[in-house]
C-alpha positions as CSV (number, residue, x, y, z in Angstrom):
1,X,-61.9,-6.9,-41.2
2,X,-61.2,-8.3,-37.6
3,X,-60.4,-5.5,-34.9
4,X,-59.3,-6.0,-31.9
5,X,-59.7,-2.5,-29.1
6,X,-56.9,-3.6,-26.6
7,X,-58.0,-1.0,-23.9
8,X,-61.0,1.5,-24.1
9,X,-61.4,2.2,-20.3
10,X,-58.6,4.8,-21.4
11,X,-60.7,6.6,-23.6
12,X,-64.2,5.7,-22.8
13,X,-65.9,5.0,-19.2
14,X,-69.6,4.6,-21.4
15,X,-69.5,8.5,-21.5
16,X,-68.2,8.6,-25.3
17,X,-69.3,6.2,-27.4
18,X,-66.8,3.9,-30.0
19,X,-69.4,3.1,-32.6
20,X,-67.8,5.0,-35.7
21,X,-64.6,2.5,-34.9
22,X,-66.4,-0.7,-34.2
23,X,-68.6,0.1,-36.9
24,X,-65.3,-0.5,-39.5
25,X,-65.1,-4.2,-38.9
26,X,-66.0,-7.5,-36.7
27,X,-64.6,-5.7,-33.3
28,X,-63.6,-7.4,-29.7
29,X,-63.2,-4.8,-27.5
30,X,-61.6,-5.1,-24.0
31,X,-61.5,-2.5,-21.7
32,X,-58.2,-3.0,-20.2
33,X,-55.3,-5.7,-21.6
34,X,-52.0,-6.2,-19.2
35,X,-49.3,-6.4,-21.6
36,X,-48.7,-10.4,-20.9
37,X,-52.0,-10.9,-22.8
38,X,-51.6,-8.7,-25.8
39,X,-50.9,-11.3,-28.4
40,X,-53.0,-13.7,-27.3
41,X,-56.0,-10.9,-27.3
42,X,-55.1,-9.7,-30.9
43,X,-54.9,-13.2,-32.0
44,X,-55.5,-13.5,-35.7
45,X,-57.1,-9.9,-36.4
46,X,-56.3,-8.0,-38.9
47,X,-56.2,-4.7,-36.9
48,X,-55.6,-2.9,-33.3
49,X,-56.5,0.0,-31.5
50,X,-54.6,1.2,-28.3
51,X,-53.3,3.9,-25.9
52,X,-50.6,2.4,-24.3
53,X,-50.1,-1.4,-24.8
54,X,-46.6,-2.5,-26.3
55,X,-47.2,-3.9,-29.3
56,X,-43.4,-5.6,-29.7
57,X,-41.7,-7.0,-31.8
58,X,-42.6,-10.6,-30.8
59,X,-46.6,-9.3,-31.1
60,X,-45.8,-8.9,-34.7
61,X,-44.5,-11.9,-34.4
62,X,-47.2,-13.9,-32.7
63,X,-49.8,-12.0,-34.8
64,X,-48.9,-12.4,-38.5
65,X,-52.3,-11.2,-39.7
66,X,-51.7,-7.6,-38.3
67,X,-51.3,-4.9,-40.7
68,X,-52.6,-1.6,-38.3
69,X,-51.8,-0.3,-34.8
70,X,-54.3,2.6,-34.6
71,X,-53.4,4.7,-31.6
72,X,-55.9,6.3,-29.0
73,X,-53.1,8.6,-28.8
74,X,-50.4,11.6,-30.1
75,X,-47.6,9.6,-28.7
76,X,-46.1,6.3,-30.3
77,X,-43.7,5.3,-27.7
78,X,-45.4,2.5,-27.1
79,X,-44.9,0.6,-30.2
80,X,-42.2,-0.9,-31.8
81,X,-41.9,1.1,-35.3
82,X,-39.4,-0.9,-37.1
83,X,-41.0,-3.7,-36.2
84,X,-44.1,-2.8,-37.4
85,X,-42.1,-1.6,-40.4
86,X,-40.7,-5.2,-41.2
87,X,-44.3,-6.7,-41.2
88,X,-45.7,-4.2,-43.5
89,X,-48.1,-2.8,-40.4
90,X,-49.1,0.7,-40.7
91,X,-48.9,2.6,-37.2
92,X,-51.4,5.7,-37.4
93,X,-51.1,8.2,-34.2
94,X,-54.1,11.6,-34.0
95,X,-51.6,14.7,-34.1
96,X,-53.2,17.9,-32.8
97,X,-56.5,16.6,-30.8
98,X,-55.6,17.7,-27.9
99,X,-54.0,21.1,-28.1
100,X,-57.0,23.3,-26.3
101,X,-57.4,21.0,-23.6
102,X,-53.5,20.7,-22.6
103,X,-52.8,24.5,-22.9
104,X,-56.3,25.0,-20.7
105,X,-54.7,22.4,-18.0
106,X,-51.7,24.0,-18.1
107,X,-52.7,27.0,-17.0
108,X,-55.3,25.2,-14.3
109,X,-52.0,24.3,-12.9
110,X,-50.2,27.9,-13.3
111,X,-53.1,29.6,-11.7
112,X,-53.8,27.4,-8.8
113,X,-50.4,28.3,-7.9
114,X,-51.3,32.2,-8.5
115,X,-54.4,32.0,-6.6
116,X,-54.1,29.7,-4.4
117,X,-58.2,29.4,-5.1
118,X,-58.0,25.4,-2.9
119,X,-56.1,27.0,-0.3
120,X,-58.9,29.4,0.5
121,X,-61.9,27.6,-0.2
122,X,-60.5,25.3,2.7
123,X,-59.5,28.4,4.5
124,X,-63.4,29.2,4.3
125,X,-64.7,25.9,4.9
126,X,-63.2,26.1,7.7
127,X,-64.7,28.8,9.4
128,X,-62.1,31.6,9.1
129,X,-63.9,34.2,7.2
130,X,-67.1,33.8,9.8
131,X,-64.6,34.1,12.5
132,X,-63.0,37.4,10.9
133,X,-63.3,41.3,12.1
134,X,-62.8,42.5,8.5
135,X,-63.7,42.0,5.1
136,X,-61.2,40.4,3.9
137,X,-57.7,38.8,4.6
138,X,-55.5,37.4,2.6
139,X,-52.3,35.5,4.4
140,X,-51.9,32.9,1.8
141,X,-49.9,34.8,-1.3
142,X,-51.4,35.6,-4.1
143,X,-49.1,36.6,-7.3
144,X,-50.3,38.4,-10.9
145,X,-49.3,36.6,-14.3
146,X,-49.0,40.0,-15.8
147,X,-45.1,41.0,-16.4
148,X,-44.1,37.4,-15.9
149,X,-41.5,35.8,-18.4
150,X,-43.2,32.4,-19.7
151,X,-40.3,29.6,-20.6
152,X,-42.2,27.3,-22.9
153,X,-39.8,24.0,-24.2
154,X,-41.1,23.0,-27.4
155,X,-43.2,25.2,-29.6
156,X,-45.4,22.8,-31.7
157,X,-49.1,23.6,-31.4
158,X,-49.6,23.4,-27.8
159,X,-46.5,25.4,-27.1
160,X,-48.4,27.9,-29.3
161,X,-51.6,27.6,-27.6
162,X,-49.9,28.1,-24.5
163,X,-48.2,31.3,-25.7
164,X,-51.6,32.5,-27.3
165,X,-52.9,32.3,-23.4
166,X,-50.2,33.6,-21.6
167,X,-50.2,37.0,-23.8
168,X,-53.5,37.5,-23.3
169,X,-52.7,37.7,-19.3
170,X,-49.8,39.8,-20.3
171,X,-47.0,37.9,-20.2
172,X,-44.0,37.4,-21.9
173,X,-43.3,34.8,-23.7
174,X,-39.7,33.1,-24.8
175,X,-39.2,29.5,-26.0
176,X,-36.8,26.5,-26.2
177,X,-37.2,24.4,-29.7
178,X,-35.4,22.2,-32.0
179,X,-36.8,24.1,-34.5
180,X,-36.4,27.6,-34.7
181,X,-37.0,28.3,-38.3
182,X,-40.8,27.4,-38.1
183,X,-41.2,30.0,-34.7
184,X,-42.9,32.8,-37.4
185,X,-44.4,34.8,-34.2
186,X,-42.0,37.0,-32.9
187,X,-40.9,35.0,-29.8
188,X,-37.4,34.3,-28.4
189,X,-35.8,31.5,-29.0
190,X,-33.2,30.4,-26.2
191,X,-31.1,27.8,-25.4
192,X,-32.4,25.9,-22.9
193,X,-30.3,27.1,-20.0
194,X,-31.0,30.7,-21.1
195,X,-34.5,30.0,-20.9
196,X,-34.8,28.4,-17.3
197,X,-32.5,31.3,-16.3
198,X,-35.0,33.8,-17.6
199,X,-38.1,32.1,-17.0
200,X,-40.4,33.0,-13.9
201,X,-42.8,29.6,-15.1
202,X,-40.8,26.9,-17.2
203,X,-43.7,24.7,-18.9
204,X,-42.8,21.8,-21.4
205,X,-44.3,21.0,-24.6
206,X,-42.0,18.7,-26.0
207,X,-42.1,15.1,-27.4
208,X,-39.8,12.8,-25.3
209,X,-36.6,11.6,-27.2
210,X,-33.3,9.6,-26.3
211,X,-32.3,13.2,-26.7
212,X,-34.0,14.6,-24.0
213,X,-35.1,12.2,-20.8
214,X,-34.6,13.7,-17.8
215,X,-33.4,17.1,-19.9
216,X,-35.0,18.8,-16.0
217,X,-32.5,17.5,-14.0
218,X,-30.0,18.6,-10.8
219,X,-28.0,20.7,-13.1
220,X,-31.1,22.4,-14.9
221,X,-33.1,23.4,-12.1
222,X,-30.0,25.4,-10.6
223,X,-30.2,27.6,-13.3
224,X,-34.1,28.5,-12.7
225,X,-35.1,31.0,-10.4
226,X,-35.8,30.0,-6.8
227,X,-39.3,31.8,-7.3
228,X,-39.9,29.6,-10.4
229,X,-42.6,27.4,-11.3
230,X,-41.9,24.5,-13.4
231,X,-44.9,22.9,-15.4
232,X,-45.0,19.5,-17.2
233,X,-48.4,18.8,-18.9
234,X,-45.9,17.0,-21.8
235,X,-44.2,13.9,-21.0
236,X,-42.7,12.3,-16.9
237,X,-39.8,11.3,-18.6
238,X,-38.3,14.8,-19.1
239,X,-38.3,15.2,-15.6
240,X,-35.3,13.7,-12.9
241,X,-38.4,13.2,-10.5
242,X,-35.5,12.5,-7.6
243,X,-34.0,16.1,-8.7
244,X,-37.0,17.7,-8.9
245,X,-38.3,16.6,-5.5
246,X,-35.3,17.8,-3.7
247,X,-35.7,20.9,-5.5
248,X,-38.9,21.4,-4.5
249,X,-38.1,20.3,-0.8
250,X,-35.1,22.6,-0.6
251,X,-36.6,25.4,-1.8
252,X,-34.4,25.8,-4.7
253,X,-37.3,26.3,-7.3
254,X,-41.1,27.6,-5.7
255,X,-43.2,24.9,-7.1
256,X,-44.2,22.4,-9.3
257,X,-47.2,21.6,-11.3
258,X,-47.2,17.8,-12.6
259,X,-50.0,15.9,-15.1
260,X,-47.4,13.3,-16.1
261,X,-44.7,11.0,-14.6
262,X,-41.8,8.4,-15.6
263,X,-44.1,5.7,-14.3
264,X,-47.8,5.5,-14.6
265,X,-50.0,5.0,-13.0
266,X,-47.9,6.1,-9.9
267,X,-45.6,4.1,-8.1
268,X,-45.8,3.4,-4.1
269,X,-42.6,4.5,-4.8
270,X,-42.8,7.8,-6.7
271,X,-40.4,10.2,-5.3
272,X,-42.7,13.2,-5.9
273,X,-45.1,11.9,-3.4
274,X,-42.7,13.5,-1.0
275,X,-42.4,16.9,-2.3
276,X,-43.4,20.0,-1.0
277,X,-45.3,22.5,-3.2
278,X,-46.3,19.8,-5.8
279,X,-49.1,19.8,-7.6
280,X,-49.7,16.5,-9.4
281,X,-52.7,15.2,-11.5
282,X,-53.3,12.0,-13.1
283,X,-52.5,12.4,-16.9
284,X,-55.5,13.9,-17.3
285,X,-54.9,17.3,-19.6
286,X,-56.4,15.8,-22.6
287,X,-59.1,14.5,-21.3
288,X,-62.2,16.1,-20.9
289,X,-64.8,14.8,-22.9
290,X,-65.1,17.3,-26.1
291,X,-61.4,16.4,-26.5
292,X,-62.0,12.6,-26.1
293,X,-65.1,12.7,-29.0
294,X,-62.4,14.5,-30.8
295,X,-59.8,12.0,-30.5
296,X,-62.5,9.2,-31.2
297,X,-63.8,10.6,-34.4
298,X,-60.2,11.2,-35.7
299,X,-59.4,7.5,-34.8
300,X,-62.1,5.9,-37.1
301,X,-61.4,8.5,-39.9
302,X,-57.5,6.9,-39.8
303,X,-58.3,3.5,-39.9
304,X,-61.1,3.9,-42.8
305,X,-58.6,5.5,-44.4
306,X,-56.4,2.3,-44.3
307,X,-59.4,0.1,-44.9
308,X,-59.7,2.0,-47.7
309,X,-56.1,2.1,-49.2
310,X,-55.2,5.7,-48.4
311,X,-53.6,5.8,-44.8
312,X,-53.6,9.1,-43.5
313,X,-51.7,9.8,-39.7
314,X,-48.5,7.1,-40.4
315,X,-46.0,7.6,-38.2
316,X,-43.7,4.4,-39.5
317,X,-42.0,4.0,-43.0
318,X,-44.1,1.6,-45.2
319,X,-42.6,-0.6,-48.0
C-alpha cells in the first residue's frame, strides 16, 4: 500500500512520533501541503492522511488509485464526502479523542476570565505588590463560578465533559441540543434564545452545519446578558466575528474567550483582533501531547482496519 501524509506539522513537531501509521505501508510524508499541490503530492497512492487539506472532487479525480482519506481529525469539513462516495474512497474521522483536553481548555479560558491570574502576575511583575502598604489588593475583579448558570450548545461528549466540570465548581448547568432524547442527566434543555437569556457563560460544543454558521450573531448576543461570557472551543464558523467584536467593544456582552475562527490561521484582517475583552488562542484545545498520541494511535488503528477489510470510523456511505 502507497500512503501519502499530506501535512504532519499539524499533528507532530518530532515530539509524537507517526511510526504505527507509516509503519502500514510505503509512506511519503510532507509536513505541510498548500492545497494547489494536493493531487500532484497524492499522485498514484492508494491512501491519505490529513487534517485540513481539501481533498475535492477533482483530487478524486486526478488520483484514481485513492480509496482512503484518513483524517488527523473529528471534523470532515474538509473533504468532499459524495465525492469520495462516487469513487468508492472510504473517509475515516477519530470521534471522541479529544474530549478531556477541550473541556480542560475550556475552562482555561472561563477561569482566566474569573481570575484574572495574567492580569496579576503582570500586576506583580511590575512592582506593585513591593510597592504596597498592605497585604493584599485586589483592583482587578475577581468573580466565583459557584451559583453561575452554565449555557452549553451541543451536548455530545465534550458538552458532557464540560458539564461534569462545571458541577464540580457548583454550577448550574442548562443546554441547547438537537437532540434532546439522548440528554439522560438531568439537565435543561432550552431553545437557544432561552439559553443565552439564562446563561451567565454561553460555551459551544457543536458540530458546524449549513444549519448553524454564524448561529452567535447580532440578534443572539442581544439576548445574553451584558455580564456574560461567551466561549467557543468548537468551531469559528458559529460565530458572526463582525457581531461579536462590536459586542465585545460596546459592552453588550463582558467577554469573550476564542480557540477557533472562520478563517485560520488568522487573517491581517480578522475582526476580533480589535475587540476588547477577547481572549483568543490558536486552535489549540486539543492539543496537548497526551491528546495528540491519542489521536495518532487511533489513526493507525482506522486505516489497518481498512487495510484489513473492516473499516471502522466511516463518516461517508460506501457502495
Amino acid at each position: 500500500m502507497k500512503l501519502v501524509i499530506l501535512d504532519s506539522e499539524t499533528v507532530s513537531r518530532n515530539d509524537v512520533s507517526l511510526d504505527e501509521i507509516t509503519s502500514l505501508g510505503d509512506t511519503e510524508i510532507f509536513g505541510y501541503t498548500p492545497n494547489s499541490e494536493v493531487a500532484a503530492r497524492i499522485g498514484d497512492a492508494d491512501a491519505v492522511i490529513c487534517n485540513k487539506c481539501l481533498i475535492t472532487e477533482e483530487v478524486f479525480e486526478k488520483c484514481p488509485n485513492l480509496k482512503y482519506v484518513g483524517l488527523f481529525a473529528t471534523g470532515y469539513n474538509n473533504v468532499d464526502l459524495k465525492a469520495a462516495s462516487g469513487h468508492g474512497a472510504a473517509v475515516c474521522n477519530v470521534p471522541s479523542y479529544s474530549t478531556d483536553a477541550v473541556a480542560q481548555h475550556t475552562f482555561a479560558l472561563i477561569l482566566e476570565f474569573c481570575n484574572r491570574t495574567a492580569e496579576y502576575t503582570a500586576s506583580v511583575a511590575n512592582g506593585d505588590w513591593v510597592n504596597y502598604k498592605l497585604f493584599t489588593y485586589f483592583g482587578i475583579p475577581t468573580f466565583e463560578l459557584a451559583g453561575k448558570t452554565v449555557g452549553i450548545v451541543g451536548y455530545g461528549a465534550i458538552g458532557r465533559k464540560v458539564a461534569q466540570i462545571a458541577r464540580a465548581f457548583g454550577m448550574k448547568v442548562v443546554t441547547s441540543t438537537r437532540s434532546p432524547l439522548k440528554v439522560t442527566d438531568g439537565t435543561p434543555c432550552l431553545s437557544l434564545e432561552e439559553l443565552l437569556k439564562v446563561s451567565d457563560i454561553v460555551t459551544l460544543h457543536c458540530p458546524l452545519t449549513a444549519d448553524n454558521t454564524k448561529m452567535i450573531n447580532a440578534r443572539s448576543l442581544s439576548l445574553m446578558k451584558p455580564s456574560a461570557l461567551l466561549i467557543n472551543t468548537a468551531r469559528g464558523g458559529l460565530i458572526d466575528e463582525e457581531a461579536l467584536t462590536e459586542a465585545l467593544n460596546s459592552g453588550r456582552i463582558a467577554g469573550a474567550g476564542i480557540d477557533t475562527l472562520t478563517f485560520e490561521p488568522m487573517r491581517e484582517d480578522c475582526p476580533l483582533r480589535k475587540a476588547s475583552n477577547c481572549l483568543i488562542t490558536p486552535h489549540v484545545a486539543w492539543a496537548p501531547r497526551e491528546t495528540r498520541i491519542r489521536l495518532l494511535e487511533r489513526v493507525a488503528a482506522n486505516l489497518r482496519a481498512w487495510k484489513e477489510g473492516s473499516p471502522i470510523n466511516v463518516v461517508n456511505q460506501l457502495p
